[in-house]
N, C-alpha and C positions, 0 to 999 in steps of 0.2 A: 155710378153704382158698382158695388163691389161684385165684383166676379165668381161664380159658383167655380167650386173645386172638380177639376175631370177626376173621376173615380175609377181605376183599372179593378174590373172582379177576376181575381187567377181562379178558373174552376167553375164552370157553368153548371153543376148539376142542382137538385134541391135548393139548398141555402145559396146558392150564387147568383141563379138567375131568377128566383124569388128577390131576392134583396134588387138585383136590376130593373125588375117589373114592379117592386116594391116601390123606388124613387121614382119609377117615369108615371107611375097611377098618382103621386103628387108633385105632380108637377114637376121634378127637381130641373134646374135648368144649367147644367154640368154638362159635359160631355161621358159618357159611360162605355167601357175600353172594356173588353172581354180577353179572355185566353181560354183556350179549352184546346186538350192534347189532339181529340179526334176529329177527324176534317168534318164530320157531319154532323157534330152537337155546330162547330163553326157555322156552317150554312145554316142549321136550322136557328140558329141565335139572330142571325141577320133576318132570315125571311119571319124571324116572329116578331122583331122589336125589340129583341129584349138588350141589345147594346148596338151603341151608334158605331163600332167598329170593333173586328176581333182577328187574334192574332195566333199565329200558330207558336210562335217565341214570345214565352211569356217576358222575357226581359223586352222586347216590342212594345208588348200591351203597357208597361209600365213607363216610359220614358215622356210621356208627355201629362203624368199622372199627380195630383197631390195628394192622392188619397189611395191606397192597394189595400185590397180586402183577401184575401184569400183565403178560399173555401174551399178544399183539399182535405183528406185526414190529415190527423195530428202529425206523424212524423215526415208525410209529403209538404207540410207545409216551411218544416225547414229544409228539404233540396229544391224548393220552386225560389225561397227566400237567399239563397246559395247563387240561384241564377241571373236574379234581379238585383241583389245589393248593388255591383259597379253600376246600373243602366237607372239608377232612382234618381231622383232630381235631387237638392240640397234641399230641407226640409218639409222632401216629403215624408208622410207619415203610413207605416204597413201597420193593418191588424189582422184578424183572423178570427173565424166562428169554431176553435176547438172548443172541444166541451171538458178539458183539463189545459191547465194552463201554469204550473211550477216547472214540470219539467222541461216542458217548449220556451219557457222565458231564459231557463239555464242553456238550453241550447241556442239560441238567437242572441242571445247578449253579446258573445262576442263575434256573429256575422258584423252585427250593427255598432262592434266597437270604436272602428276608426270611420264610418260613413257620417257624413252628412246629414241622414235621415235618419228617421225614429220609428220604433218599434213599440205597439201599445198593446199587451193581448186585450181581449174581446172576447164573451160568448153569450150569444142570441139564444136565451133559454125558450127556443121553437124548432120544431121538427118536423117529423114525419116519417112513419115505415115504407114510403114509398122514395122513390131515386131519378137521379135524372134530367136533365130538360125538359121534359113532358112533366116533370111533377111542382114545377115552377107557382107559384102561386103569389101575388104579390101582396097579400094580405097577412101573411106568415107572420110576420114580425109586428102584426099588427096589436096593440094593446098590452106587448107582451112584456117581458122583461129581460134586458142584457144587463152583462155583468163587463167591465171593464176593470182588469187588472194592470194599472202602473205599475211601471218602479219605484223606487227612492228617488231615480236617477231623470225619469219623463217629464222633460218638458211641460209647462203648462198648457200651450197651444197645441200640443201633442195630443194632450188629452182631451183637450175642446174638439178638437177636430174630430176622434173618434166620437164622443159624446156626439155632437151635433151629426153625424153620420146615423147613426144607429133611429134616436130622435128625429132624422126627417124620416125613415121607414117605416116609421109607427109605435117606437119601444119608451118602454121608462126604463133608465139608464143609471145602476147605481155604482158603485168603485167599492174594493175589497179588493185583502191583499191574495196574491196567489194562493198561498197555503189553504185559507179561508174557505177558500172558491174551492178547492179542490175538496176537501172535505167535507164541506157541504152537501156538494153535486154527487159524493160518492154513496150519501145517503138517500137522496131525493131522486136521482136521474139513474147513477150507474148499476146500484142496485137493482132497483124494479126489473131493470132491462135483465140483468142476470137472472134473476127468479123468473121473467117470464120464459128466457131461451132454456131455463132447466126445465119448468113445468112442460115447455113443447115439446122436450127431452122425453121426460116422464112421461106422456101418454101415450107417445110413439112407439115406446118403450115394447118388445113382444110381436100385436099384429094390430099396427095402425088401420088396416084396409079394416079388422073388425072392427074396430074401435069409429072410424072414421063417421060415421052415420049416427053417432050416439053424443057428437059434442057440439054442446048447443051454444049458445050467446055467451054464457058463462065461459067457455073454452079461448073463445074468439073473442074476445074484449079481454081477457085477461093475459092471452098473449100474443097481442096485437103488435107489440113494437116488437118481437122476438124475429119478426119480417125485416127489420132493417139493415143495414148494410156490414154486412161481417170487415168490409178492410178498413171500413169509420171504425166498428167496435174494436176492434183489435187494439188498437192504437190506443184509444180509450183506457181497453184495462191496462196496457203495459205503462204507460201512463201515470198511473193513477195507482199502481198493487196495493202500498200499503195503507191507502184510504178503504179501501175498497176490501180489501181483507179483515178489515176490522167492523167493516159494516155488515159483512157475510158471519164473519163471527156473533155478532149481535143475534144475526135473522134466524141464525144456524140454534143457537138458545131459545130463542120464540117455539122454533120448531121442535125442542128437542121439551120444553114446557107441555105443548100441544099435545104431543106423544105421549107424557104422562098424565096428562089429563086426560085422554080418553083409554089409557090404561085402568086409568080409577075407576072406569064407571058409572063416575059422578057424573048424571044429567047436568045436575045444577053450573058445576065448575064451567061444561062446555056451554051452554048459555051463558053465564057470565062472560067465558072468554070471547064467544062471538057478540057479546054487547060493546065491551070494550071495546072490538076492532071497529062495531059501525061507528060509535061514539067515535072515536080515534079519526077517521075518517070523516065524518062529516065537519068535524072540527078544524080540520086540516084544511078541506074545500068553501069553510068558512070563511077561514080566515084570509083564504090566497086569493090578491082584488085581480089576477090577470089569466084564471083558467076560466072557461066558458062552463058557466055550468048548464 
């Protein structure tokens, strides 16, 4: 019987030890290698289960590994990858749950020029505003959808191997090219998050404490993810500016539409315009088979 692949995760927080508690809730029958920097996510990752062994040196965690996942922000994931290249086995394969992936591929290409091993990005379009080892959830990647970006250059077992990683945690797994992916995600993902850290912006704006008593469901669901992790996001937008500035350009015209609509007057136009948006929106949650509605 063929052998399951030992999986090293660099980075126990949210996405890291979700995806470990993710493979052991099915079964996965691999060996699962943690690395986490702080000695206490380490203890707590053993005394929960959530990796058969963890290491303080993440080149450790990886030397007995065919599979490295690391879940780190975006520009931590190439100094972890800096550490580990010499200590990877010959065709192991590293991927990674950034949520941008043109400029992390230009920067890894040539860690991974003369190694042995392969580099495939990856991202787990699954989250949460919450952080952490305590925020672990092993159902995260459940139903959901990863995006897997090759190269020209990636191996085909390369990419099997991610594919079938992702697919035993629960995801449908599809391939696109870097650029694609970043574009994409600059309209769907990285935006929303901007418009909500500016709206939490805006209300706070003045005297939050009066304000504070007066904002209801609508406040809190609409900038719900604006709670998540500032050294993930950072990374994100630098990442990503000119996708993302062109998306903000877009929302910035929606806005500035808006503005002259309720300049006019017109009852009618601002009805129409909030019709559109529910139409827009419901259409949108129609058609997507992996949000929980």
């Amino acid at each position: 019987m063929e052998r399951s692949p030992n999986i090293a995760i660099l980075g126990l927080g949210l996405m890291g030890a979700s995806l470990a508690l993710g493979l052991k809730k099915r079964g996965y029958a691999g060996k699962i290698l943690g690395y986490a920097r702080r000695a206490e996510t380490r203890e707590q990752a053993m005394e929960g289960g959530v990796a058969d062994a963890v290491f303080a040196d993440p080149a450790d965690a990886v030397r007995d590994a065919d599979i490295v996942v690391v879940c780190v922000p975006i520009w931590t994931i190439a100094s972890l990858a800096e550490q580990i290249v010499a200590a990877l086995k010959p065709g192991a394969v590293v991927t990674d749950v950034g949520s941008t992936k043109s400029e992390l591929l230009k920067t890894m290409a040539p860690l991974f020029k003369d190694s042995a091993a392969h580099f495939v990005g990856s991202h787990p379009i699954a989250g949460s505003e919450k952080t952490g080892i305590d925020a672990g959830n092993p159902d995260l990647y459940e139903g959901r959808l990863t995006v897997v970006c090759p190269s020209e250059e990636t191996p085909a077992e390369a990419k099997r191997a991610v594919r079938s990683l992702w697919e035993r945690a629960g995801s449908e797994v599809v391939e696109m090219s870097p650029e694609e992916h970043d574009a994409l995600l600059a309209s769907t993902s990285h935006l929303p998050h901007m418009v909500a850290a500016a709206l939490a912006r805006s209300v706070a704006d003045g005297d939050p404490a009066k304000k504070a008593d007066f904002c209801g469901t609508g406040f809190k669901d609409t900038t719900r993810v604006a709670s998540g992790s500032a050294d993930m996001w950072v990374d994100i937008i630098d990442t990503n500016r000119a996708a993302l500035e062109t998306e903000l350009d877009r929302f910035h015209e929606e806005l500035q539409g808006l503005i002259s609509i309720l300049r006019s007057g017109n009852g009618d136009d601002i009805r129409k315009w909030l019709e559109d948006a529910r139409d827009d929106r419901n259409e949108i949650l129609k058609l997507n088979k992996f949000l929980k509605r």
